[in-house]
Structure formats: structure tokens, C-alpha cells
N, C-alpha and C positions, 0 to 999 in steps of 0.2 A: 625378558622382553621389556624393553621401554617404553611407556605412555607420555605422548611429547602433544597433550593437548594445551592449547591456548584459549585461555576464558575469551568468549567474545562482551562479556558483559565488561563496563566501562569502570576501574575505581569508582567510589562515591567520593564528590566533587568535596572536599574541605574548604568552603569559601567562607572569606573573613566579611562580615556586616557590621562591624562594632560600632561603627558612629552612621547608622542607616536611621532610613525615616521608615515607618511600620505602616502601612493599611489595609482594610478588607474589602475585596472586590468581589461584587454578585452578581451573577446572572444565568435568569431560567434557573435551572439546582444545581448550578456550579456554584463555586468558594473560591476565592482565589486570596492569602494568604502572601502580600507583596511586600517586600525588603529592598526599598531605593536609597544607593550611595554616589557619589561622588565616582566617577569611574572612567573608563573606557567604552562603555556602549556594550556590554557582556550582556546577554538578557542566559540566566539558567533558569527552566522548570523544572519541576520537580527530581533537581539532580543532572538535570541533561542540559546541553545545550539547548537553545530554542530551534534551531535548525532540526535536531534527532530530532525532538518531541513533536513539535506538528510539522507535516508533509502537508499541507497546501498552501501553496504562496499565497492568498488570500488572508488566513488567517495572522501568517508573520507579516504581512502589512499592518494590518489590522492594530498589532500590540505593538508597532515601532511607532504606530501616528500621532500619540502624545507628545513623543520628541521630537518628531517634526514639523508638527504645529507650532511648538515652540521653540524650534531652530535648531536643537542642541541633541543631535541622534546620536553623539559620542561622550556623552559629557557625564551620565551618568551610568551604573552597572544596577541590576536587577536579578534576585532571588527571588522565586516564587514557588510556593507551594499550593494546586492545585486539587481539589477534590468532585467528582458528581459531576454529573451531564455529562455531552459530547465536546467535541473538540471545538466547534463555533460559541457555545457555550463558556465554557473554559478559556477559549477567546477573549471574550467578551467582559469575562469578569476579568481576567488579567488587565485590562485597558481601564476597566473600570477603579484599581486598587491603583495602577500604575500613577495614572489621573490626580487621585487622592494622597497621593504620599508627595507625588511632586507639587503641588499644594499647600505641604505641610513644609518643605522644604525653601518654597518663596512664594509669599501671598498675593506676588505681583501677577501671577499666573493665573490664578484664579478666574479672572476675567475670560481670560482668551479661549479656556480649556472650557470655561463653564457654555462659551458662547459657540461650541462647537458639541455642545451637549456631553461630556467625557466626563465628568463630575457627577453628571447623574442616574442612579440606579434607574437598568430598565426593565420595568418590572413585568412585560410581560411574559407568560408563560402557557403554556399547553393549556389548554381547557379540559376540563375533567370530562369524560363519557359520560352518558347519558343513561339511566334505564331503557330498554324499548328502540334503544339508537344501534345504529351500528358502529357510530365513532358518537362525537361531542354534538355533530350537528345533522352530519348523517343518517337517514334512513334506512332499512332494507328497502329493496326493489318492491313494488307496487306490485303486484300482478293483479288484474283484472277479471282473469278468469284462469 
């Protein structure tokens, strides 16, 4: 008897970066670990397309809007390796490293990206719980009697 299964899992993507710009993108306790070249407009996460990896259009807005600010949504290709938090998260730091490498790449950009806030770490995050709280700021229910 014959087993005729086909892997649904994708090859790992062999993608060349060898004259890429490097940066680190953070947010909330996401990492995002960004590789920008000279390209076609390819955004891969962690291996995948950006398409497979996140499922809400929001978020693939989100990490295309650096190149669209600056005109050029095919001009470059992008590796990334993400780690921690959720998906808006992981978001978020991607735009953030994307930002910063394109940056590195021409200083002329700096301005435009800075002035749209995408250069800078945001740093906020969860607020730790509380002793005595139900959540950070939260109470339990009062009862009276």
C-alpha cells in the first residue's frame, strides 16, 4: 500500500540579504529583528510571506506604511524575524525596525518618517497588577451589604 501524503508545510524560504541594512524593532514585548534590501516589495516574516503570517488587513497596512510615506512600496524587500507578544504587537515593532533600517539606508528620510512618528520606540506597555486589585486598576465589586 502506498502513502501519497503531501507536506502542507511551505519549504524554508533561502532568501539572499547580503548587502541589507540590519535593525531592531520593539514594541510592548515584541522583537522584531528587520533585514531591508534594495528589492521588489517582498515583505517575508518569520519565513513566510507577510500575507500567510498575519490575517488582518490592518496589521499588513500597518508594516507597508513606511513605504508609503515615502513613495517607494516596491523599491525595497524585507526579512524579518519576529519574537513575543501578539500580532499588533509584532506589528508594530516590524514598522518600528522597518523605519529604522530605511534610515540607515538614506538619511534624507529621516525627517519625513520621524515626522510621522515611525522612528520612535513606543514604549508603552501593560501595566503590572496590582495586590488587592482585580486587574492594574480595577477593583473587586463593592458590596454593601
Amino acid at each position: 500500500m502506498e502513502s501519497t501524503q503531501t507536506s502542507t508545510k511551505s519549504p524554508k524560504l533561502k532568501l539572499d540579504f547580503k548587502d541589507s541594512k540590519y535593525a531592531t524593532g520593539r514594541r510592548k514585548t515584541s522583537i522584531a529583528k528587520v533585514w531591508v534590501k534594495k528589492g521588489t516589495g517582498k515583505i517575508y516574516v518569520n519565513g513566510k510571506t507577510m500575507d500567510d503570517y498575519f490575517a488582518s488587513e490592518n496589521h499588513k497596512m500597518q508594516i507597508v506604511r513606511p513605504f508609503e510615506i515615502i513613495n517607494q512600496s516596491t523599491s525595497y524587500d524585507v526579512r524579518c524575524n519576529v519574537k513575543g507578544g501578539g500580532p499588533t504587537g509584532q506589528a508594530g515593532a516590524m514598522v518600528h525596525g522597518i523605519s529604522k533600517a530605511l534610515v540607515l539606508f538614506d538619511e534624507s528620510l529621516k525627517s519625513t518618517l520621524k515626522t510621522e512618528k515611525l522612528t520612535t520606540r513606543d514604549s508603552r506597555a501593560v501595566e503590572r497588577k496590582k495586590p488587592g486589585r482585580r486587574k492594574a486598576r480595577r477593583s473587586f465589586q463593592f458590596s454593601k451589604r
